[in-house]
C-alpha positions as CSV (number, residue, x, y, z in Angstrom):
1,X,59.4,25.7,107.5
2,X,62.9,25.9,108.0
3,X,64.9,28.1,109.8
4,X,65.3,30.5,107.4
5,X,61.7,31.2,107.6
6,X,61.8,32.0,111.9
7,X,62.0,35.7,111.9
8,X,61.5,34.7,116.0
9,X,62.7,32.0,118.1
10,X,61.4,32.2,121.9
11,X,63.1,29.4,124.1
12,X,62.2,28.2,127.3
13,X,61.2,32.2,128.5
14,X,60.7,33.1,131.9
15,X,59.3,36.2,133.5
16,X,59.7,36.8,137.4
17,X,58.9,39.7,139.3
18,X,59.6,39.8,143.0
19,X,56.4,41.2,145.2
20,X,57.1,43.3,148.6
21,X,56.8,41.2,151.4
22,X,54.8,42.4,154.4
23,X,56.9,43.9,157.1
24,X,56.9,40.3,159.5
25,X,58.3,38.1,156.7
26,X,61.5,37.7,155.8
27,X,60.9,35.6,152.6
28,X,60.6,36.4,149.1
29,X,57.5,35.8,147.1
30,X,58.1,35.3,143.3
31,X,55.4,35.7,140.7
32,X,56.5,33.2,137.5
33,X,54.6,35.8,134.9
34,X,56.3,34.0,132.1
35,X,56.8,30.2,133.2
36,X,58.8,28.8,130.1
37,X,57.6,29.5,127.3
38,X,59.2,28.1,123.7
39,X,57.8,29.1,120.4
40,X,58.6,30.3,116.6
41,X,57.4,32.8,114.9
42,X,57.7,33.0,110.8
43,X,58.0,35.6,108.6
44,X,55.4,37.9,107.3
45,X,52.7,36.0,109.8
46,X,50.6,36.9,112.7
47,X,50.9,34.6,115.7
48,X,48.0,35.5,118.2
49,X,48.4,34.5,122.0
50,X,45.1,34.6,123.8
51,X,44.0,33.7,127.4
52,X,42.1,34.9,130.6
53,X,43.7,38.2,132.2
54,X,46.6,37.2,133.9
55,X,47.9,34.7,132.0
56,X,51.1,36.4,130.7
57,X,50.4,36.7,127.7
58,X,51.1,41.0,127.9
59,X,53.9,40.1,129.7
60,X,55.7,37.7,126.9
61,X,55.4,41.1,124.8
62,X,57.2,43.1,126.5
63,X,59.8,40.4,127.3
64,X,60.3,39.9,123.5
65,X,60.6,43.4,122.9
66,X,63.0,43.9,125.9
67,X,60.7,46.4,127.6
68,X,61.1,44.2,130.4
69,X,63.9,42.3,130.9
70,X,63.7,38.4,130.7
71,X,64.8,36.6,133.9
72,X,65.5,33.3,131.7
73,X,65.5,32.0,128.4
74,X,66.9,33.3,124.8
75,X,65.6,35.6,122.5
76,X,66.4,35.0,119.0
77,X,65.6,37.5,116.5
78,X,67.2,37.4,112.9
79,X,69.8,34.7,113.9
80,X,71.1,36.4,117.2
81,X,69.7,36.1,120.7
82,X,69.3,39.3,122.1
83,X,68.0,38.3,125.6
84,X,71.2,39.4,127.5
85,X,72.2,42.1,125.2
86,X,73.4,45.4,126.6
87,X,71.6,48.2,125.9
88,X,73.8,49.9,123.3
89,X,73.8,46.7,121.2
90,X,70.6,46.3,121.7
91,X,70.1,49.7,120.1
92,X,69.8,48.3,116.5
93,X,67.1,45.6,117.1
94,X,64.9,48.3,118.9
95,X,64.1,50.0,115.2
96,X,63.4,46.6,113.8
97,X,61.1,45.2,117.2
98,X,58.0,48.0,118.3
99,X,54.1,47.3,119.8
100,X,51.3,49.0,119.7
101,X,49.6,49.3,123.5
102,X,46.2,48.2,124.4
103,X,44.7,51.9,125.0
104,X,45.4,54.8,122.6
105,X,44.6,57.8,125.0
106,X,47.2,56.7,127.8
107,X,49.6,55.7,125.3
108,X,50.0,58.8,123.0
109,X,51.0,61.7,125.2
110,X,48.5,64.2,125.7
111,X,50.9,67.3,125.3
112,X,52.3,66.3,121.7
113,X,51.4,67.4,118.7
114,X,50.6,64.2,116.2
115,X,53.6,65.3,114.2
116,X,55.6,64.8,117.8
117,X,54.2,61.9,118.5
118,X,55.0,59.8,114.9
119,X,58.1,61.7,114.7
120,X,59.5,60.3,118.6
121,X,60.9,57.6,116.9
122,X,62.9,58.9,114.3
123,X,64.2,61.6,117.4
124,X,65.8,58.3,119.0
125,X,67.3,56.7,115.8
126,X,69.5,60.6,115.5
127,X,67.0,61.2,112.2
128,X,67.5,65.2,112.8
129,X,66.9,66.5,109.3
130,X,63.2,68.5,109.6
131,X,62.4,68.2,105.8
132,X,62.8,64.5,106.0
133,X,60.9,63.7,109.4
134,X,58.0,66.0,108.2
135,X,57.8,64.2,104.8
136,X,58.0,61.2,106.6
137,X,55.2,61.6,108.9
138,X,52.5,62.6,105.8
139,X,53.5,59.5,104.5
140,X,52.7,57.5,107.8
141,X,49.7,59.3,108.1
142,X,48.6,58.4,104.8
143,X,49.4,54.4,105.2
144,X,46.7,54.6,108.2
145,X,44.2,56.5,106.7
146,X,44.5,59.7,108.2
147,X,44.2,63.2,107.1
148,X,47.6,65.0,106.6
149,X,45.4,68.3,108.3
150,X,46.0,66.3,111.7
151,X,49.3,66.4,112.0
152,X,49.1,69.7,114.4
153,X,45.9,68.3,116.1
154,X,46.5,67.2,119.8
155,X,45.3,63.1,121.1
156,X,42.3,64.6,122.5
157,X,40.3,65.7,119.8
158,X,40.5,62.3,117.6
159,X,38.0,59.4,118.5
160,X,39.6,56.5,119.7
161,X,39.9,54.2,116.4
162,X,42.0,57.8,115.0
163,X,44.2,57.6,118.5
164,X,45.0,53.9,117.5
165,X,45.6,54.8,114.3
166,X,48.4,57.6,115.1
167,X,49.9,54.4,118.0
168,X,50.3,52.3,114.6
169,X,51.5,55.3,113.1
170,X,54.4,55.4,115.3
171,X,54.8,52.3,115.9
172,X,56.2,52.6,112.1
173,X,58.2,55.1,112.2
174,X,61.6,53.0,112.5
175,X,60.7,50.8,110.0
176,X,60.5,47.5,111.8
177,X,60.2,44.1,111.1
178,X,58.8,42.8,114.1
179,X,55.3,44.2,115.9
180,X,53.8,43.3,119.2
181,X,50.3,44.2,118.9
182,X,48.6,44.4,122.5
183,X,45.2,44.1,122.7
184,X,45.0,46.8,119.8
185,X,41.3,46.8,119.6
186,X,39.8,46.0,123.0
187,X,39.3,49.4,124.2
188,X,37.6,50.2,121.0
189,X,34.6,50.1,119.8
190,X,32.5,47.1,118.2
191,X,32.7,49.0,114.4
192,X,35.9,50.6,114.9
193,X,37.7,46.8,115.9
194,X,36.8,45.5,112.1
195,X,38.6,49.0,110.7
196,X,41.6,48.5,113.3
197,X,42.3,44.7,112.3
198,X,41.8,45.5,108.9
199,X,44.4,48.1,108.6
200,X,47.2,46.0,110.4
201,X,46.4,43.0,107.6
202,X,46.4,45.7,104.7
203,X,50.0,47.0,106.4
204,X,51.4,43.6,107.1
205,X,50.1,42.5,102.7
206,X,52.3,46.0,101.9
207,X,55.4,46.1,104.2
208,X,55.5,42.3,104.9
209,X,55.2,43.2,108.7
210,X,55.5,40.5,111.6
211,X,53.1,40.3,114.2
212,X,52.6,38.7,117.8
213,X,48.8,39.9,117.9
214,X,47.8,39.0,121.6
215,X,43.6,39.3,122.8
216,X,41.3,37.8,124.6
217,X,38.9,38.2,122.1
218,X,39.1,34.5,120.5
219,X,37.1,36.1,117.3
220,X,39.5,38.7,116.4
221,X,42.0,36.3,116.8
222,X,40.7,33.6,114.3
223,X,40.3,36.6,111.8
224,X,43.9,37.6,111.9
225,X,45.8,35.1,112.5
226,X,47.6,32.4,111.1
227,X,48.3,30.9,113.7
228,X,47.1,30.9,117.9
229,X,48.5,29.8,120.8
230,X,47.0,29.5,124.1
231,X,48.4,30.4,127.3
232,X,47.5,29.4,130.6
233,X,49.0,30.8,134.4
234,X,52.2,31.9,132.2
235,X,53.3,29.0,130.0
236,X,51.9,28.1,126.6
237,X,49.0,24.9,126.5
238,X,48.0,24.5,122.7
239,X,49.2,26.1,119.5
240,X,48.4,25.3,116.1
241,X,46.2,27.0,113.3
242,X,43.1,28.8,113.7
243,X,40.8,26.4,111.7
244,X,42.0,23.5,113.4
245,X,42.3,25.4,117.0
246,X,38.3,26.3,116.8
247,X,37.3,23.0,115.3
248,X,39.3,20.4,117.4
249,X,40.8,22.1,120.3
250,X,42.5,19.5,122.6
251,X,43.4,21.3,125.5
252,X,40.7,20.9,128.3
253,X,41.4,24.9,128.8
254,X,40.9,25.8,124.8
255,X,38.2,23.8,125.1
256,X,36.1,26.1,127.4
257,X,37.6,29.0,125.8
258,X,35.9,27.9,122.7
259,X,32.5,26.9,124.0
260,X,32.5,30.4,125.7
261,X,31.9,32.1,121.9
262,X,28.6,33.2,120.9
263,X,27.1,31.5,118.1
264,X,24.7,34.3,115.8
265,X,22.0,31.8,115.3
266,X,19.9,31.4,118.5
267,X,18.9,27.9,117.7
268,X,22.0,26.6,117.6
269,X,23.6,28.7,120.4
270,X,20.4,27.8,123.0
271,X,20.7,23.9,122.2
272,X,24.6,23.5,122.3
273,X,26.7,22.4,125.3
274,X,29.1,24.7,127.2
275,X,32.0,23.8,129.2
276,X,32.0,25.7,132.8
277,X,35.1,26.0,134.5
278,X,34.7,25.2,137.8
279,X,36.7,27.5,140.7
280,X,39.2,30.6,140.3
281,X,42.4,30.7,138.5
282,X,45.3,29.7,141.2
283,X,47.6,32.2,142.7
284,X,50.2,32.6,140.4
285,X,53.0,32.8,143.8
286,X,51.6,29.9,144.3
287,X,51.1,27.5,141.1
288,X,49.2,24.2,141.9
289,X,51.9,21.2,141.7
290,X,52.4,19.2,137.9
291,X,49.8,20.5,135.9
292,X,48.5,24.0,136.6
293,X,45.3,23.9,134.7
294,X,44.2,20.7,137.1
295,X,42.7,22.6,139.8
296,X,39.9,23.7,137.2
297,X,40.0,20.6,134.4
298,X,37.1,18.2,134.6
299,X,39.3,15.3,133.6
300,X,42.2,15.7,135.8
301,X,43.4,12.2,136.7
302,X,46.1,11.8,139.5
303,X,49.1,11.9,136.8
304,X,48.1,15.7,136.4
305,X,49.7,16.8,140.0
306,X,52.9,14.5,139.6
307,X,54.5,16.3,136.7
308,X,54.6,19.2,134.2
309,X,53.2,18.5,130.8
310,X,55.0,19.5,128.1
311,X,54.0,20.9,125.0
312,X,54.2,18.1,122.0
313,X,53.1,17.8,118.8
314,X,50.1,15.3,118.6
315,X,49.9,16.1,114.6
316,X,51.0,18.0,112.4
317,X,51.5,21.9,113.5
318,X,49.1,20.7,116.5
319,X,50.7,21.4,119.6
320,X,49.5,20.5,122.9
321,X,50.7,20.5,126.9
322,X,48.4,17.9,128.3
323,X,48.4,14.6,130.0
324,X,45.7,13.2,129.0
325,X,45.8,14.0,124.9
């Protein structure tokens, strides 16, 4: 696709956050979150990110959207990077970039109304006529599938698939373009997930929505998506398309990641081979030297703690950060 086509275009990100130091040292430490991460994301798709907990993948959310602010890199959205813009010009993008957060209950304030909640947005764009806001929120409620009777009703008495349903509600509100989706279903349950997902594909087919949809459930993520990339101690390992991502991955990492799914038939899940990763993800302060998947990959050669791999395109759309692929 060409340029025209990248509602998105993430360049070389990075993330730090300094940690406290105990009261004898004098140095810094400095957790890389975000280690450099480059990708494109198109119009009107769903890009999913997944990964263990811990790999950054939350954290290149919030980057994107500016919740936190990037320590390197550019963030282009719509033709202008708006990684080192101010907040007053950054004031515009914020109606067109929103998420919805991983748990509904802590998310939605427990004091406001439902009308409150979907209307917050609105509040911060100067939207101050009633009539408006009001009809506004019905409608919203009625693209999610709720009941226009809730909009008086407090978080607490809705089950959580409603909660998460007002979160998308709001996330709305301002119209955007762009939608960070964080772990939207994974504190919900198993029959609720398939209703959640459903309703963010329906919204995206209507409104022609964007969405970085980040999990750990690999599952969800082939459903949705039409695309995946995989990330690993804070930078990006594989990306490509979901068929192709579950069928062939290349990365040693997606590799386990895959084997790790459950099969439904019995037969075939009892008689086929896992991969096992051997020992605990590396400190992140610390980050093993060249590759930083080595310290776990069964077929790390001596190449692997000499340099960085960098992520190239081994066919077409099939992107991969690995020596040995």
């Amino acid at each position: 696709m060409g340029n025209s086509d990248k509602l998105l275009e993430i360049k070389n990100l990075e993330k730090h956050f300094e940690l406290k130091s105990s009261i004898f040292s004098r140095s810094k430490r400095i957790l890389k979150a975000v280690d450099g991460v480059s990708l494109d994301i198109n119009r009107g798709e769903t890009l999913g990110l997944v990964g263990e907990s811990g790999c950054g993948k939350t954290t290149v959310g919030r980057v994107i959207t500016r919740l936190y602010e990037p320590t390197k890199g550019s963030i282009i959205f719509n033709g202008r990077d708006i990684a080192k813009l101010n907040e007053k010009d950054l004031t515009p993008y914020r109606k067109k970039m929103n998420m919805i957060f991983q748990d509904p209950y802590t998310s939605l304030n427990p004091r406001m109304t439902v009308s409150e909640i979907i209307s917050e947005p609105m509040n911060a764009q100067g939207i101050k006529n009633v009539k408006e806001k009001k009809e506004r929120v019905l409608e919203l409620l009625n693209l999610v599938g709720l009941n226009k009777d809730f909009v008086s009703r407090f978080p607490h008495e809705f089950s959580g698939g409603q909660r998460q349903r007002v979160g998308i509600a709001r996330s709305l509100a301002s119209n955007p373009e762009f939608i960070v989706a964080d772990e939207p279903t994974s504190a919900l349950d198993v029959s609720v997930q398939a209703q959640v997902v459903n309703l963010l594909e329906n919204l995206q087919n209507r409104l022609g929505i964007t969405y970085l949809f980040i999990a750990h459930d690999l599952a969800v993520v082939q459903h949705i998506s039409n695309r995946v990339g995989v990330m690993y101690l804070g930078k990006i390992v594989e990306i490509t398309n979901p068929n192709e991502l579950y069928q062939k991955p290349l990365h040693p990492y997606t590799q386990a990641l895959i084997s790790a799914i459950p099969i439904p038939d019995p037969n075939i899940e009892y008689k086929r081979k896992r991969t096992i990763l051997e020992g605990d993800i590396p400190n992140p302060v610390n980050k093993p030297s060249g590759c930083s998947f080595r310290t776990r990959c069964p077929l790390a050669k001596s190449l692997c703690a000499e340099s960085i791999p960098q992520l190239r395109e081994v066919s077409s759309g099939h992107f991969v950060a690995c020596h040995l692929v």
